[in-house]
N, C-alpha and C positions, 0 to 999 in steps of 0.2 A: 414366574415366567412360564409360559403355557411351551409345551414343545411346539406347537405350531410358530409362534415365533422366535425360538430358541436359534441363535447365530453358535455356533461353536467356538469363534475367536473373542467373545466378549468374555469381561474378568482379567483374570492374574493365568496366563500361559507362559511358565517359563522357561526360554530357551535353557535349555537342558545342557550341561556341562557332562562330558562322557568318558567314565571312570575306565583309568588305562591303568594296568597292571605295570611292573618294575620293566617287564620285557616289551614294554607299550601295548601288547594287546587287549582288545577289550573284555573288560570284566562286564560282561552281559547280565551277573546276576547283581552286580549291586547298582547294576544301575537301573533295573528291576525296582532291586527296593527301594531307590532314590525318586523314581516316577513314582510312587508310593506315597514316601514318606511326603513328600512335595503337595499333594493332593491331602493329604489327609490333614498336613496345616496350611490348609485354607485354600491351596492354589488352586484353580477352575481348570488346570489343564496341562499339557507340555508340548513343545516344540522341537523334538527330536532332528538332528541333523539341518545343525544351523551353523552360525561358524562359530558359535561359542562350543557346538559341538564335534567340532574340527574336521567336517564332511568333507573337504579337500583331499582329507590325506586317507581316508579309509576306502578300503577296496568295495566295490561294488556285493559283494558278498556282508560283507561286515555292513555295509549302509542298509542293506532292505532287511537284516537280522535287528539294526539297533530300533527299525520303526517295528518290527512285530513281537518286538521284546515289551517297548512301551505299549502298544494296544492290549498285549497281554496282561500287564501290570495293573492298567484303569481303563483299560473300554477304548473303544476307536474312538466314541463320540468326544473325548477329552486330549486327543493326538490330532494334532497338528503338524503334519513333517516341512522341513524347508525340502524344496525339489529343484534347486537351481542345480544347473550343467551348464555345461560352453554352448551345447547346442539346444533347440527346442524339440529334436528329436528325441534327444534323451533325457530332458526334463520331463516331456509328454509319458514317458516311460515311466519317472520317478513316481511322477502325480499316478497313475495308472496300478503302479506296486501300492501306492498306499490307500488307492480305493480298493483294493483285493485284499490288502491286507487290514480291512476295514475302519480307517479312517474319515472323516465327515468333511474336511478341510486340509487347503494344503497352501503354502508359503513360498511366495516364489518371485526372486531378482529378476531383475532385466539381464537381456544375457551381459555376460560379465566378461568375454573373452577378447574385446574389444570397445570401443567407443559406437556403440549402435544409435542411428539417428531414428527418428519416430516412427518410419515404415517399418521398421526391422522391429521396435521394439511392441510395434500391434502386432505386428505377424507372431511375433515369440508368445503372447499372453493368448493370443486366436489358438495357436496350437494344442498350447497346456491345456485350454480350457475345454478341448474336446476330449479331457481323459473324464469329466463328467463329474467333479468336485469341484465347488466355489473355491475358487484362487485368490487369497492374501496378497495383492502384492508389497514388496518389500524395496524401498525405497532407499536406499545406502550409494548416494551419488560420492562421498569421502572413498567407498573401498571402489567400486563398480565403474565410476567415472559416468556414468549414465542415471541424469538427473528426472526424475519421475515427476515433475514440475505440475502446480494442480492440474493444469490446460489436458495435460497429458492423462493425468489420473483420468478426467472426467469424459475425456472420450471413451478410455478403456471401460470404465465401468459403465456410460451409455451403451457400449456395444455390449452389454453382459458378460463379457472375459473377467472382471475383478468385481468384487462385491466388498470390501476393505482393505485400509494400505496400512501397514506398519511402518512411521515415517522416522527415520531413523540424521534427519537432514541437519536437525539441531536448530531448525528455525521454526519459534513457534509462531509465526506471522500467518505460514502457510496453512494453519489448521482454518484459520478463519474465512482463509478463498480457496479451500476445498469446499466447506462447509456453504459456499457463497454458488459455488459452480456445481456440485452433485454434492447435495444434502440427503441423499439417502448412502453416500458410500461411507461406510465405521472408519473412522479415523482409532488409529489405535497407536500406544505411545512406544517408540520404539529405541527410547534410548534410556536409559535410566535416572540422567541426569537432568532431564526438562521433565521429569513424572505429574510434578506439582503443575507447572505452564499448560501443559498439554492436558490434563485432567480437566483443567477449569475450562478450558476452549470447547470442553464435548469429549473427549476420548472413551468409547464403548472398552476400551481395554488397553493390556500394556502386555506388550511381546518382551518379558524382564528377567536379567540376568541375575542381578542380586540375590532373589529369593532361592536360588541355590544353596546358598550357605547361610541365610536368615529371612527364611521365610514367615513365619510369623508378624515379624514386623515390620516388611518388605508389603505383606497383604493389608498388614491394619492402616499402614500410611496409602495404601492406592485407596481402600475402602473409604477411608476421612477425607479423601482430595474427591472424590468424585462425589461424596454425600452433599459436598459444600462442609464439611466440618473444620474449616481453617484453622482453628486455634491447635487440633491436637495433627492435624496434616502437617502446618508449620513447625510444630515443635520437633517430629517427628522427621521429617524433610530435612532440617539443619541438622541434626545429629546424625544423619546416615549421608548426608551428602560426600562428605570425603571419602567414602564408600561407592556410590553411587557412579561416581565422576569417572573409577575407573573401565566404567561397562562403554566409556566413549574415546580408551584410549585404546593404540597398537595391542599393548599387555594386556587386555582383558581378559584372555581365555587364562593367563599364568593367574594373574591378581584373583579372578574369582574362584578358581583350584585351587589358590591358597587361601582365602576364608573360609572356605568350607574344611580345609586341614584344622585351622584354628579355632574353628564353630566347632568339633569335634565328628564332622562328615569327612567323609572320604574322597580329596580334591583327587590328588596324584597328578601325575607328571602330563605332560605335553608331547605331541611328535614332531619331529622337526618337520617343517623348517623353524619350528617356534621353536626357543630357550629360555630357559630357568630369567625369572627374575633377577636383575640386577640387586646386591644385596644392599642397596638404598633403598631398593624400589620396593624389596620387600619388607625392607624395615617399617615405611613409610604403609603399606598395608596391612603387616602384622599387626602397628599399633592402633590403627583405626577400626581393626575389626575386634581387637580386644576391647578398645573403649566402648564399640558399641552394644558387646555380649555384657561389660561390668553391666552397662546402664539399663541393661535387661531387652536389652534390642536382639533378641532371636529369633 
């Protein structure tokens, strides 16, 4: 791929899990080496301050520190930040810190601080989009309540406000009347658990949580679904699913801090208002991440 048409969000970008010290604050330097380490097996990228990276609860200082900790680590050109806020004044700000802080691309909710009908949610992507970075948007009508429906996608991206959606809706029906309504906008896979569905429909990429704690083969099964290599994508796909499943549940931010405890990375704790796994719940992902490190799934 020539940089003349190089997209920044195409490949394995993953939402980044953000390593909290015992006193919950952030450890800026391992999470340094974790955009690193991430990159160097195999990941195309990271997505810094998303809500697997628990952007809600970190001070404004801490947020525009965790996106130039990551550009520092691997390059802007492979940082992606989420930039959602309540308002599009201060999204436009978010997007605006991570083109200074030289980023290529940036990820961004419908506002989330209410149920916003169509007007409001052009106006919010018209805004961001004047910080002067191509805008992901990110499509999670389950948390946001505000469904990104393709009709809606393809206005947004007629108007040049979005250039791809991370579709987080868990219907892969949708991939094929985006693709029917704006055929140039990147559908990209945004839930962990439809990776295999959404690959086959077209997915330029996957906005993914798993490769946190097993990236290796997190990247080899997106690599074999999007090649067309079915035999070792399905093999692969069934043995990480029960893994997979939990990037679409409440516990995701716990469940994937604790595979990376048990991959031998450094998860650590949560801030509230999130809490400790329930000890079924982490029974139940302890054993699935160890079956899938025996089976050599790292």
């Amino acid at each position: 791929m020539t940089t003349t048409d190089h997209r920044p969000w195409h490949g394995v970008l993953v939402a980044t899990a953000l390593p909290l010290r015992d006193d919950l604050s952030v450890d800026h330097g391992r999470y340094a080496e974790h955009c690193a380490w991430l990159v160097a097996n195999g990941c195309d990228g990271v997505v810094p301050n998303g809500s697997l990276g628990e952007y809600q609860v970190l001070t404004p200082e801490e947020r525009a520190r965790v996106v130039e900790t990551a550009v520092a680590a691997v390059g802007g050109e492979r940082v992606m930040p989420g930039v959602a806020a309540y308002g599009s004044a201060e999204a436009r700000r978010w997007a605006e810190q991570a083109r200074d802080a030289g980023c290529a691309s940036v990820m961004l909710l419908p506002p989330n601080a209410y149920r916003a009908d169509e007007r409001s949610v052009r106006a919010h992507y018209a805004e961001v989009a004047k910080a002067g970075l191509p805008v992901v948007a990110y499509n999670n009508p389950i948390d946001t309540k505000v469904d990104l429906v393709p009709e809606l996608l393809a206005h947004l991206h007629a108007e040049g406000h979005i250039h791809a959606v991370k579709e987080f809706s868990g219907d892969v029906r949708r991939a094929y009347r985006i693709a029917e309504l704006a055929p140039d906008l990147d559908l990209l896979i945004g839930a962990d658990d439809v990776l295999l569905e959404l690959a086959l429909a077209g997915a330029k990429g996957w906005v993914a949580g798993y490769p946190n704690a097993l990236p290796a083969a997190t990247v080899r099964l997106y690599r074999a679904a999007v090649a067309g290599d079915l035999d070792t994508a399905k093999e692969l796909y069934a043995q990480l699913h029960p893994l997979l499943r939990w990037d679409s549940r409440v516990e995701f931010v716990q469940a994937i801090k604790l595979s990376m405890d048990v991959a031998g990375r450094y998860g650590g704790p949560v801030r509230p208002p999130r809490v400790p796994l329930l000890p079924e719940q982490e029974a139940v992902v302890r054993a699935a991440t160890e079956k899938a490190l025996a089976a050599g799934r790292d």
